[in-house]
C-alpha positions in Angstrom: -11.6 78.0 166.5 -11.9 77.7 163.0 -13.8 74.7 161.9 -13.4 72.0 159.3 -15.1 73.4 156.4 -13.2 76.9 157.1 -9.7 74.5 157.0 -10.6 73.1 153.9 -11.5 76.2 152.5 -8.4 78.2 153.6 -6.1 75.4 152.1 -7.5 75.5 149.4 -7.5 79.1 149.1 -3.7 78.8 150.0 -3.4 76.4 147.9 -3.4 78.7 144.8 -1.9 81.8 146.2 1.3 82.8 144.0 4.6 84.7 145.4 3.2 87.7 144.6 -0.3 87.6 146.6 1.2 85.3 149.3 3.7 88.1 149.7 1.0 90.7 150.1 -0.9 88.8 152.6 2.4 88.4 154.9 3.1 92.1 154.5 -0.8 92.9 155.3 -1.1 90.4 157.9 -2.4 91.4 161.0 -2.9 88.9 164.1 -2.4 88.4 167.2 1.3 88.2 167.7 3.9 90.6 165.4 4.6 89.3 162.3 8.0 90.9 160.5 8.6 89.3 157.5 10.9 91.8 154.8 10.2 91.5 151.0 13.9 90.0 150.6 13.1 87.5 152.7 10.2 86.1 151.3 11.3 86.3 147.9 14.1 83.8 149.0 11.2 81.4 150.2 9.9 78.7 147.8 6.2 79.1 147.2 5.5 76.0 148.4 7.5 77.0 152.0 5.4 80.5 151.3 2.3 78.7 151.4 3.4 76.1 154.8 4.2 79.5 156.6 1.1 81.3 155.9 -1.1 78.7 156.5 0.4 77.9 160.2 0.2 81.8 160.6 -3.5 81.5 159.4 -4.1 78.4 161.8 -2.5 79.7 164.7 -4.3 82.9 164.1 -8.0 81.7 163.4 -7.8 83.6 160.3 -8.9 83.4 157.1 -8.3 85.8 154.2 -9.8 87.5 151.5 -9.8 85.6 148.5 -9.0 88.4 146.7 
């Protein structure tokens, strides 16, 4: 479980993700469930939905990713 300071620092790492490297990290993303998310799709997504998505997939995941 990730723990309080690892939240805060993955939303705020998620918190200045762009289209672009929020798109990577869906295509990229590997947890514990299939995640099948196409390029059209995303980029019909607001950034701001982008970033609500990811960070549930991050939470329910215990993940945390690069912050490059």
């Amino acid at each position: 479980m990730l723990q309080e300071p690892q939240i805060e620092d993955l939303i705020c790492l998620v918190s200045t993700l762009d289209r672009t490297a929020l798109t990577r990290q869906f295509l990229n993303f590997h947890g514990s469930f299939p995640v099948d998310f196409t390029p059209d799709f995303l980029e019909k997504l607001s950034v701001e939905r982008l970033r609500h998505i990811f960070m549930a997939l991050c939470l329910q995941n215990q993940h945390l990713p690069d912050a490059a």
